[in-house]
Structure formats: structure tokens, C-alpha cells
Residue frames as a rotation matrix with the C-alpha (Angstrom) as fourth column:
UNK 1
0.583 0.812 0.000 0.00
0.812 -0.583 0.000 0.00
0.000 0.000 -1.000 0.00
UNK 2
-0.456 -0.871 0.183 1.84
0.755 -0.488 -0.439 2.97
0.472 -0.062 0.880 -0.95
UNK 3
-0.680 -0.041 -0.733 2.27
0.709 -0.291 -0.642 5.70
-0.187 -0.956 0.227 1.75
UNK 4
0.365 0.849 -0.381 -0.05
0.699 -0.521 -0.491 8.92
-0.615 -0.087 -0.784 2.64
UNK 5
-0.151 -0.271 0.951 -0.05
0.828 -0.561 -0.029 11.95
0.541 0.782 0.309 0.22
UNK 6
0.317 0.135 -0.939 0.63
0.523 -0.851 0.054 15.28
-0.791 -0.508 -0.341 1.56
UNK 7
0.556 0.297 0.776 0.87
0.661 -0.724 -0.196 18.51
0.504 0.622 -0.599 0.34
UNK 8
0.098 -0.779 -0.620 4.11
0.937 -0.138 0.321 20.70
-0.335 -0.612 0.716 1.02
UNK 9
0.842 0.165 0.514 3.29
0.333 -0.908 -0.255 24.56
0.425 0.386 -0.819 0.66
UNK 10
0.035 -0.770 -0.637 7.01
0.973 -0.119 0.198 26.46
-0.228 -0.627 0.745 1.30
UNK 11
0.627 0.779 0.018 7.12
0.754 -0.601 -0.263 29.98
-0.194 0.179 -0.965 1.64
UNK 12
0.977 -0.140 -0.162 8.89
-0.183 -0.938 -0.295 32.92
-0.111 0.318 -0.941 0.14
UNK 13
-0.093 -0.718 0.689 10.95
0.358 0.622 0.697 30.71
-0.929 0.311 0.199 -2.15
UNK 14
-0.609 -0.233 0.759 11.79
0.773 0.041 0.633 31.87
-0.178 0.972 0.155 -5.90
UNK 15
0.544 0.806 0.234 10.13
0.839 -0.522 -0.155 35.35
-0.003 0.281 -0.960 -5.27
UNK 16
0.930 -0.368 0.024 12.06
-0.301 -0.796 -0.526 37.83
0.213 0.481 -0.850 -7.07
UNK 17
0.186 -0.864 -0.468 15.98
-0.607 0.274 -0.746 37.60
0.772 0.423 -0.473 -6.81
UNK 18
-0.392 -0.780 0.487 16.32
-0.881 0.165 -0.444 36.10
0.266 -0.603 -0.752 -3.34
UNK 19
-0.514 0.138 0.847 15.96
-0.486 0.767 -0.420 32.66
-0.707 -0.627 -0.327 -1.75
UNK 20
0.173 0.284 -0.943 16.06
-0.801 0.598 0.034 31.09
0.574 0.749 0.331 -5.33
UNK 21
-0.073 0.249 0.966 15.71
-0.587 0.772 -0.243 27.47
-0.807 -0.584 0.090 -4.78
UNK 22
-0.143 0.557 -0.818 15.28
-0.959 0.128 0.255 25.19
0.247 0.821 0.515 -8.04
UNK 23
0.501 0.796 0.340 12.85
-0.866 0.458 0.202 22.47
0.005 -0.395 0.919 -7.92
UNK 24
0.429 -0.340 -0.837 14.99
-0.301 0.820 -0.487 19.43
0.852 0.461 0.249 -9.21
UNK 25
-0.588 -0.767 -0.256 17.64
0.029 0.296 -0.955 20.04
0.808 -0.569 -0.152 -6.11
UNK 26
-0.366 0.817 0.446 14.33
-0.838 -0.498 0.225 20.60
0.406 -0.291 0.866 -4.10
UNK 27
0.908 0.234 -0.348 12.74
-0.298 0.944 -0.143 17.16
0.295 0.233 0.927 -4.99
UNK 28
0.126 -0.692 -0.711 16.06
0.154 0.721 -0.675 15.11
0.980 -0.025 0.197 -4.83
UNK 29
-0.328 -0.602 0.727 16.60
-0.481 -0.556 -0.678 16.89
0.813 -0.572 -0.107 -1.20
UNK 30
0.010 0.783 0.623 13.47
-0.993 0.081 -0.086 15.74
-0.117 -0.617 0.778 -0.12
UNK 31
0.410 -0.037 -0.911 13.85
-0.490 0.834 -0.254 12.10
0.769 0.551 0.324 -1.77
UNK 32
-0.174 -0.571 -0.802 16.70
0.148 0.790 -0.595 11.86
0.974 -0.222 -0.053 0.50
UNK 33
-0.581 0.403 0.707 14.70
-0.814 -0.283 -0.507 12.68
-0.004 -0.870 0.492 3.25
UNK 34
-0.859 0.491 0.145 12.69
0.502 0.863 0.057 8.89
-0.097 0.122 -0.988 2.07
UNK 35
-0.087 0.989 -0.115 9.79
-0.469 -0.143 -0.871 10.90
-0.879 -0.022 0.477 1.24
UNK 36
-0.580 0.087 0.810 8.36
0.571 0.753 0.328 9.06
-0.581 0.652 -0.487 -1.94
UNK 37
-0.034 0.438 0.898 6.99
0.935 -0.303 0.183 10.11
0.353 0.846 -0.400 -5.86
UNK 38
-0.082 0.056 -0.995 8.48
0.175 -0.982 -0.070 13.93
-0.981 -0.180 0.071 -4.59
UNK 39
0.279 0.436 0.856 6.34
0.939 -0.310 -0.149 15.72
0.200 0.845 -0.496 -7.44
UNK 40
-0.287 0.156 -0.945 6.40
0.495 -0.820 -0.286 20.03
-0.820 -0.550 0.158 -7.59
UNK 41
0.351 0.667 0.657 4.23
0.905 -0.421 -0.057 22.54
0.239 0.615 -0.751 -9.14
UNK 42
0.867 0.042 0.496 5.61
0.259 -0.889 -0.378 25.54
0.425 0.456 -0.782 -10.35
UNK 43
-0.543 -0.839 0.038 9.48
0.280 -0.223 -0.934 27.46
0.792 -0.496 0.356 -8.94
UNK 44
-0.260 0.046 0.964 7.06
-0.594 -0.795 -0.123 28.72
0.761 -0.605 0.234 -5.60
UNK 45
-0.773 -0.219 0.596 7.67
-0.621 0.062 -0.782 26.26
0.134 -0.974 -0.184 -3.38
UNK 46
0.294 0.949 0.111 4.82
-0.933 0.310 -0.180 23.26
-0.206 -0.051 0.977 -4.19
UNK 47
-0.761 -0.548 -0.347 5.62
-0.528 0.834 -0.161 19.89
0.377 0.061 -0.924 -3.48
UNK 48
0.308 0.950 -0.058 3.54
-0.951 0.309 0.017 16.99
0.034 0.050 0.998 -3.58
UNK 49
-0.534 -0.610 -0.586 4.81
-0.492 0.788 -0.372 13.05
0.688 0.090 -0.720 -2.27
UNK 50
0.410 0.897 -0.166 4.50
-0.063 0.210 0.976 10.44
0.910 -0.390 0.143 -0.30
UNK 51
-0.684 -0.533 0.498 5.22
-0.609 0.043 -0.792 10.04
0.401 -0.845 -0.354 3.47
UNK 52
0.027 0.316 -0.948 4.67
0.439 0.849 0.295 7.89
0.898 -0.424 -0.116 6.61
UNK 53
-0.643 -0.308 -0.701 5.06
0.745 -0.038 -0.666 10.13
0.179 -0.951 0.253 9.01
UNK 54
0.140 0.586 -0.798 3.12
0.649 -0.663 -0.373 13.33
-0.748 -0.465 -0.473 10.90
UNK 55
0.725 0.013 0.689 2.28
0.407 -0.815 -0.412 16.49
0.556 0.579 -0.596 8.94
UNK 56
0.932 -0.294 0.211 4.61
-0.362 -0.764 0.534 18.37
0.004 -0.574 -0.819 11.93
UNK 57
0.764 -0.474 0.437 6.98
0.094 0.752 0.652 16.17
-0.638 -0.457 0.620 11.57
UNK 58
0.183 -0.285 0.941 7.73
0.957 0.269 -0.105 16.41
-0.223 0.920 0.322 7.89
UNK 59
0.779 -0.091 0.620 7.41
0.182 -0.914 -0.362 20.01
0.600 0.395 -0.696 7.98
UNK 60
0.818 -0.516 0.253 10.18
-0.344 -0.086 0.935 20.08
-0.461 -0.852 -0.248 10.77
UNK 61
0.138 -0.697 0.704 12.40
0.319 0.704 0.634 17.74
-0.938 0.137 0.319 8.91
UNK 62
0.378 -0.353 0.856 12.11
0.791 -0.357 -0.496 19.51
0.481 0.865 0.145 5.18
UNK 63
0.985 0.114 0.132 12.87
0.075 -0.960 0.270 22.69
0.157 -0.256 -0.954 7.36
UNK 64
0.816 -0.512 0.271 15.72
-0.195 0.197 0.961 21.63
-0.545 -0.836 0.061 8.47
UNK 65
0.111 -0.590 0.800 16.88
0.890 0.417 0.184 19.74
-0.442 0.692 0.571 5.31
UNK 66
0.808 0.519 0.279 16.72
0.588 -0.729 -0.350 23.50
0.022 0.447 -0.894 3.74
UNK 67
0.831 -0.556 0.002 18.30
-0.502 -0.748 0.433 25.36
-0.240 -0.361 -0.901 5.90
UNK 68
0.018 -0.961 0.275 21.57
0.453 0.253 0.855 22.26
-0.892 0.109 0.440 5.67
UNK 69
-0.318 -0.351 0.881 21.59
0.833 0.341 0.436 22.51
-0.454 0.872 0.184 1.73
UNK 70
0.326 0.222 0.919 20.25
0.791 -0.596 -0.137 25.64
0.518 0.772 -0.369 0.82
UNK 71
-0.666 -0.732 0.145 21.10
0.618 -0.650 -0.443 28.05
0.418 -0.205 0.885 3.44
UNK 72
-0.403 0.736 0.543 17.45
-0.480 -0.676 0.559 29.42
0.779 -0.036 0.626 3.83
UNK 73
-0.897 0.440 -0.045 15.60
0.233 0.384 -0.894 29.30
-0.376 -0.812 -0.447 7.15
UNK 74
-0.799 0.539 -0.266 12.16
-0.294 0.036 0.955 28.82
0.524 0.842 0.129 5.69
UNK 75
-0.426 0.744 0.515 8.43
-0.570 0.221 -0.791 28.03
-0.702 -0.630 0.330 7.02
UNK 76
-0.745 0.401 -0.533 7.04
-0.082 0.738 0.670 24.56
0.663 0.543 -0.516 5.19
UNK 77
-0.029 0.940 0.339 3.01
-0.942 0.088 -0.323 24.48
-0.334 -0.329 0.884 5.82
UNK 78
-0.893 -0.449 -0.026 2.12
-0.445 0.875 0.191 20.71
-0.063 0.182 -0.981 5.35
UNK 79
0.127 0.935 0.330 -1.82
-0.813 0.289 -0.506 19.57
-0.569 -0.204 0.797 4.86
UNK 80
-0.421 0.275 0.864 -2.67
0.216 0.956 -0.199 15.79
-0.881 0.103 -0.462 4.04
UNK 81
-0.988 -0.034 -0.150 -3.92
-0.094 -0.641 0.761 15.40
-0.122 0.767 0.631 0.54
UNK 82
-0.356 0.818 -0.451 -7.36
0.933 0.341 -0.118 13.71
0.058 -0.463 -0.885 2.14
UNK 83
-0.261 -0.163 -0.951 -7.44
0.641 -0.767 -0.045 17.33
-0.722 -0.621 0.304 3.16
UNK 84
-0.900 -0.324 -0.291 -7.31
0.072 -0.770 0.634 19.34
-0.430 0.549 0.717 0.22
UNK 85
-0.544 0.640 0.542 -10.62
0.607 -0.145 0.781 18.77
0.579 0.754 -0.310 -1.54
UNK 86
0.326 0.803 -0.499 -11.93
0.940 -0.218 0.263 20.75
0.102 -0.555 -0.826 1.64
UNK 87
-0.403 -0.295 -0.866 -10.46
0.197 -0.952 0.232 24.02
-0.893 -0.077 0.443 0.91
UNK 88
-0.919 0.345 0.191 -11.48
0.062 -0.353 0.934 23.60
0.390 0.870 0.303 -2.91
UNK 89
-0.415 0.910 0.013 -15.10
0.583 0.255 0.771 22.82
0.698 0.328 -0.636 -1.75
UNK 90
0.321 0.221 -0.921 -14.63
0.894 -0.390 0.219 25.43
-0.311 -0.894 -0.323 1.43
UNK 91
-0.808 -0.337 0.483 -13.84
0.508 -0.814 0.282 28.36
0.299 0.473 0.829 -1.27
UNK 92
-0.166 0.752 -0.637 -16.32
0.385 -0.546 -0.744 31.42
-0.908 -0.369 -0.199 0.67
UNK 93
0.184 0.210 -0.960 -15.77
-0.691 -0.667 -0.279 33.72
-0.699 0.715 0.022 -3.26
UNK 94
0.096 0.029 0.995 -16.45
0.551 0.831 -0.077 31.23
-0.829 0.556 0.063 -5.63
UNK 95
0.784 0.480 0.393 -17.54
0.505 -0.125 -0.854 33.93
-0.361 0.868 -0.340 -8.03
UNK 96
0.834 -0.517 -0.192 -14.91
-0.532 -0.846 -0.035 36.19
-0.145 0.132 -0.981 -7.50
UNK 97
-0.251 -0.848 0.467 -12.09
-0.144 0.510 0.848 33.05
-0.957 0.145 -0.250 -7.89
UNK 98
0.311 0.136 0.941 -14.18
0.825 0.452 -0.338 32.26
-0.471 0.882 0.028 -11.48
UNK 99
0.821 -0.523 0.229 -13.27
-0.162 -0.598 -0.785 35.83
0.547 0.607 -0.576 -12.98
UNK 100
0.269 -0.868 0.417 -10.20
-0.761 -0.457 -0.461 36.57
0.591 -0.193 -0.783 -10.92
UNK 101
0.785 -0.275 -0.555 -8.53
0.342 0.940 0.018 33.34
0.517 -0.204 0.832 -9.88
UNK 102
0.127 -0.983 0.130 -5.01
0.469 -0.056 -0.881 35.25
0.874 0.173 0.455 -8.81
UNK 103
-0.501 0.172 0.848 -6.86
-0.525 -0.839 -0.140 37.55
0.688 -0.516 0.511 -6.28
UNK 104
0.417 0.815 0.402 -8.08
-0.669 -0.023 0.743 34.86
0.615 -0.579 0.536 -4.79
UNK 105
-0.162 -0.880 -0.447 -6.13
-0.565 0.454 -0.689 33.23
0.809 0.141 -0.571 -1.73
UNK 106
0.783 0.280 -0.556 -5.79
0.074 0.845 0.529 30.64
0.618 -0.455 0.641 0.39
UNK 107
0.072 -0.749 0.659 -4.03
-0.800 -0.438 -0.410 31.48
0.595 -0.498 -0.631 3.27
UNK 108
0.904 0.288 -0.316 -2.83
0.043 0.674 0.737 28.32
0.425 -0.680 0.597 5.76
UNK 109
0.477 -0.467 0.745 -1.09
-0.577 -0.805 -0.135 28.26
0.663 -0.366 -0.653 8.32
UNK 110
-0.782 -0.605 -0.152 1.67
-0.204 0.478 -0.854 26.25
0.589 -0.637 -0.497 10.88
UNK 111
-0.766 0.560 -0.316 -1.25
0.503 0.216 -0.837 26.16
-0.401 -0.800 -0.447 13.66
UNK 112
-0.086 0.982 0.171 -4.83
0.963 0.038 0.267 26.88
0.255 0.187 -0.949 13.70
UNK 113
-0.514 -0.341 0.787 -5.29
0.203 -0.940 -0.275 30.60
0.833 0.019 0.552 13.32
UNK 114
-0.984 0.173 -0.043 -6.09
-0.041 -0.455 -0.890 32.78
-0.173 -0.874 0.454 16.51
UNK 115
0.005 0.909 0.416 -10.06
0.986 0.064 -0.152 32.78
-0.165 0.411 -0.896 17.07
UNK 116
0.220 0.215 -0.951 -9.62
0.331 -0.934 -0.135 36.56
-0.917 -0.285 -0.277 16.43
UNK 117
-0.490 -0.767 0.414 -7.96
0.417 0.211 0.884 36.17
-0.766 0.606 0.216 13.49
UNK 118
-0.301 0.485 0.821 -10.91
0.889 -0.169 0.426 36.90
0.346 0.858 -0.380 11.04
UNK 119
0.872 0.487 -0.046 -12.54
0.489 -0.870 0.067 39.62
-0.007 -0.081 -0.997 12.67
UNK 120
0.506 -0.226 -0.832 -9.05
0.017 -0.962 0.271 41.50
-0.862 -0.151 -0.483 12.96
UNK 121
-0.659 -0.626 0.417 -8.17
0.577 -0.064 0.814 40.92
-0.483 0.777 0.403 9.53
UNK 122
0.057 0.926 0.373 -11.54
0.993 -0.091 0.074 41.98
0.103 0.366 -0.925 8.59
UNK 123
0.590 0.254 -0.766 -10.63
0.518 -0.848 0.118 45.62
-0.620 -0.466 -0.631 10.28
UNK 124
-0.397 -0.841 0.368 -7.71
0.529 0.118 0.841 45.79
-0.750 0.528 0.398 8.15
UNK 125
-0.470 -0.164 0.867 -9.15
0.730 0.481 0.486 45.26
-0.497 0.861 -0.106 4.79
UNK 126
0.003 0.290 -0.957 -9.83
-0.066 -0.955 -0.290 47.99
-0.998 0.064 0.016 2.56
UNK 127
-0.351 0.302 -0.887 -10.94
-0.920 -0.287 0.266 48.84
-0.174 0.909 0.378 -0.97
UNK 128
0.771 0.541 -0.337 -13.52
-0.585 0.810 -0.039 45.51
0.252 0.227 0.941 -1.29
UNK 129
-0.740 -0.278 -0.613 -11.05
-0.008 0.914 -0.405 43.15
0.673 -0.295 -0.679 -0.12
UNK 130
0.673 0.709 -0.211 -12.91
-0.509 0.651 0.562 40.20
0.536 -0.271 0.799 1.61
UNK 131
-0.569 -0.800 0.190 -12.02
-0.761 0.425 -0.490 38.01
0.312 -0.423 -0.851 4.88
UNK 132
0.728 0.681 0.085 -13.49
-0.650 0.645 0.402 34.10
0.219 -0.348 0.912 5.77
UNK 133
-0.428 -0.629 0.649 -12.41
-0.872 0.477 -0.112 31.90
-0.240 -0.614 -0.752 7.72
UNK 134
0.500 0.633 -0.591 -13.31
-0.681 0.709 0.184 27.99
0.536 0.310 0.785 6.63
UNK 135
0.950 -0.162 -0.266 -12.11
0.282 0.809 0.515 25.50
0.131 -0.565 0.815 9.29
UNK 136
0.191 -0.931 -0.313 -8.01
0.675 -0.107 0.730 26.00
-0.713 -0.350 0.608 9.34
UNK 137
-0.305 -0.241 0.921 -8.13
0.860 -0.486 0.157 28.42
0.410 0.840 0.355 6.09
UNK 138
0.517 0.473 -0.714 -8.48
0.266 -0.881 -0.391 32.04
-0.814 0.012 -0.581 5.61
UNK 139
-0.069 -0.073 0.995 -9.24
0.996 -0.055 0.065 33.03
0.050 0.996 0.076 2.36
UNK 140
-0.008 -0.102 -0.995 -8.78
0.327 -0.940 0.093 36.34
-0.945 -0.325 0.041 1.28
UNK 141
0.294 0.492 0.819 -10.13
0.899 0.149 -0.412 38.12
-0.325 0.858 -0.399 -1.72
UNK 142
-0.536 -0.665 -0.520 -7.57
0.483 -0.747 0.457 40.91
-0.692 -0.006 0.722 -3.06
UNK 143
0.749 0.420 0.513 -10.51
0.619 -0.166 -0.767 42.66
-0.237 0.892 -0.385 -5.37
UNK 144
0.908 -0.399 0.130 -7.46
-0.083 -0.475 -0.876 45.33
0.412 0.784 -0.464 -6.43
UNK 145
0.650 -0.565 -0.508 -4.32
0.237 0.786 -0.571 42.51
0.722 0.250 0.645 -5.65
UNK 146
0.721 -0.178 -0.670 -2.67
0.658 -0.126 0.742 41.84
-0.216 -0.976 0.027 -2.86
UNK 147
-0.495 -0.854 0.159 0.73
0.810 -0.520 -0.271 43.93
0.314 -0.006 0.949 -3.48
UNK 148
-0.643 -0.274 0.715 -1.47
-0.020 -0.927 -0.373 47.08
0.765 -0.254 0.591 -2.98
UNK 149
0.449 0.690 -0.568 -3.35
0.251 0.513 0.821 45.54
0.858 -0.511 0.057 0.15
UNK 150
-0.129 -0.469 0.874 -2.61
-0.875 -0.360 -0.323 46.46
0.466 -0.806 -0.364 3.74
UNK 151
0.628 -0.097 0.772 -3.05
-0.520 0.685 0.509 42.68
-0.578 -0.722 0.380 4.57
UNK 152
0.267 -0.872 -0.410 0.50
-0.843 -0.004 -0.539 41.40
0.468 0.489 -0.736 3.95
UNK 153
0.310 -0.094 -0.946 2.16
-0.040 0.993 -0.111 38.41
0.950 0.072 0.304 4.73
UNK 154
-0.835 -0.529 -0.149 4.08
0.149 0.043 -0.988 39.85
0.529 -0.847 0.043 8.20
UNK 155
-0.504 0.744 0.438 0.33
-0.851 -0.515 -0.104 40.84
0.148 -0.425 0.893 9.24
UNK 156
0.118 0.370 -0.922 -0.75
-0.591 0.772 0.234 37.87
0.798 0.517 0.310 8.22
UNK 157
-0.030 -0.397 -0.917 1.43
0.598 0.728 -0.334 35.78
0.801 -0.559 0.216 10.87
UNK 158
-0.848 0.040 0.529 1.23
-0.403 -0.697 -0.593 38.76
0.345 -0.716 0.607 13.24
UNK 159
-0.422 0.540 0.729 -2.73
-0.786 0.183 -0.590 38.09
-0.452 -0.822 0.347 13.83
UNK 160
0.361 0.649 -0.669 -3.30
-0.625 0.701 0.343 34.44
0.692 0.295 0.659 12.59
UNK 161
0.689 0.188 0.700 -0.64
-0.718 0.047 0.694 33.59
0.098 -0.981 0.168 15.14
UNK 162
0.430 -0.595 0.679 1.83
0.146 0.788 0.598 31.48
-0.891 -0.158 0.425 13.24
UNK 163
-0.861 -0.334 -0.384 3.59
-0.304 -0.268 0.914 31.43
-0.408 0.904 0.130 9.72
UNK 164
0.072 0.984 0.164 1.87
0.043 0.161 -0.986 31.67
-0.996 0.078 -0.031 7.01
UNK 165
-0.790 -0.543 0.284 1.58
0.180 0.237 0.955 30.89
-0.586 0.806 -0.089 3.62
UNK 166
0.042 0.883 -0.468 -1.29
-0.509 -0.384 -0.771 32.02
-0.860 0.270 0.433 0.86
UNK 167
-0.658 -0.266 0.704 -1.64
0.527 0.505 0.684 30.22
-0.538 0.821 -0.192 -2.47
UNK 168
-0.468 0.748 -0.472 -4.18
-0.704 -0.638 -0.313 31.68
-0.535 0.185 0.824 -5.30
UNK 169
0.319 0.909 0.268 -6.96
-0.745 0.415 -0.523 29.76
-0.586 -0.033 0.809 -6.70
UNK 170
0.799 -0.212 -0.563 -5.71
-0.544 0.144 -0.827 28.58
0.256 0.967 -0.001 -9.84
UNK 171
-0.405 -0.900 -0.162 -2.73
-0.615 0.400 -0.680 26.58
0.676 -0.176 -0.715 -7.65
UNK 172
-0.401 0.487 0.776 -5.28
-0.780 0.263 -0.568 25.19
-0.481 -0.833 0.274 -5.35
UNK 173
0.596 0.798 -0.092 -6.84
-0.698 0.457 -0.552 23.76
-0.398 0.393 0.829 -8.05
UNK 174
0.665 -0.290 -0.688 -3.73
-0.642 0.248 -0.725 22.14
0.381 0.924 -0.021 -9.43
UNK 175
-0.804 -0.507 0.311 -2.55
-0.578 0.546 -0.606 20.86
0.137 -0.667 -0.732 -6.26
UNK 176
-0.024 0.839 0.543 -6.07
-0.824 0.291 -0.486 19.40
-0.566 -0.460 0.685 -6.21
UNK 177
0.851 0.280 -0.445 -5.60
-0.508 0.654 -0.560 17.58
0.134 0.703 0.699 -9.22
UNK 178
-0.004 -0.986 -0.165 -1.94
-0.747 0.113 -0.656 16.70
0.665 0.121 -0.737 -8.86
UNK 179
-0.607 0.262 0.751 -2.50
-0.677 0.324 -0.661 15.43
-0.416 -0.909 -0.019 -5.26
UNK 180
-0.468 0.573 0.673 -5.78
-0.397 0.544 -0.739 13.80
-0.790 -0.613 -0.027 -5.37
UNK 181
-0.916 0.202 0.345 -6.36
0.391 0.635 0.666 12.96
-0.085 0.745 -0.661 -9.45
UNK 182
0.434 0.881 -0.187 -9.50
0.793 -0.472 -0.384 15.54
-0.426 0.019 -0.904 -9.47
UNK 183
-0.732 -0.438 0.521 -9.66
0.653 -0.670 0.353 18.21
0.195 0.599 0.777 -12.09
UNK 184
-0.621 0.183 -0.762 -10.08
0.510 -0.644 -0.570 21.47
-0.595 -0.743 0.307 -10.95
């Protein structure tokens, strides 16, 4: 029986010049970590394999393998791929992910976010941006993109309470298929 699938979200890899990373020495790193069929999607940090062990575990143990071989002290978010079809099917802005897929994100996090977490992001947000919480997620609808958005990634981890990581729709959906063999 071959092992569980997870999902390996790593953050603020291959964005712009620094903390380049390429995927091949990525994947082989992890290999020799015994994870198994180490897939990735796109240069930002998506990996897809199998393992036997905890979600905290693995994310502890690619962290680590990083920092030896790459140099970068990194946050690796880790969800089961059992998991994933409940964020596609726990999307709050469906409509707004069918025109604008890019603006729409999945935000997840190391631990379960603060219960406060939505309502103060919610105070934040400004010009139509949108905040929901769906079990461990908080999605977050950039209606005029995140770059000019006053929820940022250090805010982010400031009041969800741990690191954090965000994907947009259009990568959700392809870790959905990748992962679990379900086109998005």
C-alpha cells in the first residue's frame, strides 16, 4: 500500500531575486529525506509526495533539510492530501475566484489561526477586499491585488498567530488535481 499523500506549501521561495531554490535540487533533497513520488508545481515552493510520518513532523524535517543545503531558514506548511478537496469545496468567493482566480487566496497556516484572526483581519481590509475563515483556512479576496493591500504576509502571521503561507486559486486547483487525481 503505498504511503499517505501530503501537500508541502514552502514559503517565500523563488520570489524575485532572493531565496532562489530550483525544484529538481528541491525534490532530490526531499527524496533523500525517504519521502516518496516527490512531485512540484511551479518554482514557488509546491511539493507533492508520499510520506509515513506526521504532517509536523515532515514540515520540521524539510525545514531543516533546507536550511543544511540551501542556506534558507524557511516556514514549510504541510496539509494531508485527504485534506485538500476541503479548501477547494470550502472556497467562501467562488464567483470572484471564477473571474479573478489570482486575487483569490488561500491562506494556511503552521497552527490553527487565533479565534480573532478573522474579525481582525476583517478591520484591516480595505478597498472591497474580503475576509473568511473555513475551518483552518483564511481566504482572502484581493478585489485590487494583494501587493497594494494592507493585509500582507508579516500581518498575516502577526494576527493568525503562526507562519503563514497564501496560495491563489488557480494553484489550489492544481494541487487538487496533482495530489488527489480531481480536475479542478
Amino acid at each position: 500500500m503505498p504511503p499517505p499523500t501530503y501537500i508541502a506549501l514552502i514559503r517565500g521561495i523563488n520570489v524575485g531575486a532572493a531565496a532562489r531554490i530550483p525544484m529538481a535540487e528541491l525534490r532530490s533533497c526531499c527524496e533523500q529525506l525517504g519521502l516518496a513520488a516527490v512531485r512540484s508545481y511551479i518554482q514557488s515552493g509546491n511539493l507533492i509526495f508520499g510520506a509515513r510520518k506526521p504532517a509536523d513532523r515532515l514540515e520540521a524535517e524539510i525545514e531543516r533539510a533546507i536550511e543544511r543545503r540551501f542556506g534558507l531558514a524557511v516556514p514549510v506548511i504541510i496539509r494531508a492530501a485527504a485534506d485538500w478537496p476541503a479548501y477547494v469545496e470550502g472556497n467562501p468567493f467562488p464567483e470572484a475566484s471564477a473571474r479573478e482566480p489570482n486575487l483569490v487566496m488561500l491562506a494556511l497556516s503552521k497552527r490553527a489561526p487565533s479565534p480573532s484572526a478573522e474579525e481582525a483581519l476583517r478591520e484591516r481590509a480595505a478597498g472591497g477586499e474580503r475576509i473568511a475563515r473555513v475551518g483552518d483556512a483564511v481566504w482572502i479576496h484581493y478585489a485590487r491585488g494583494a501587493t497594494k493591500s494592507k493585509v500582507f504576509p508579516g500581518l498575516l502571521d502577526k494576527l493568525i498567530g503562526s507562519p503563514v503561507t497564501t496560495r491563489n486559486w488557480r494553484t489550489v486547483l492544481k494541487l487538487h488535481e496533482l495530489a488527489c487525481g480531481v480536475a479542478g
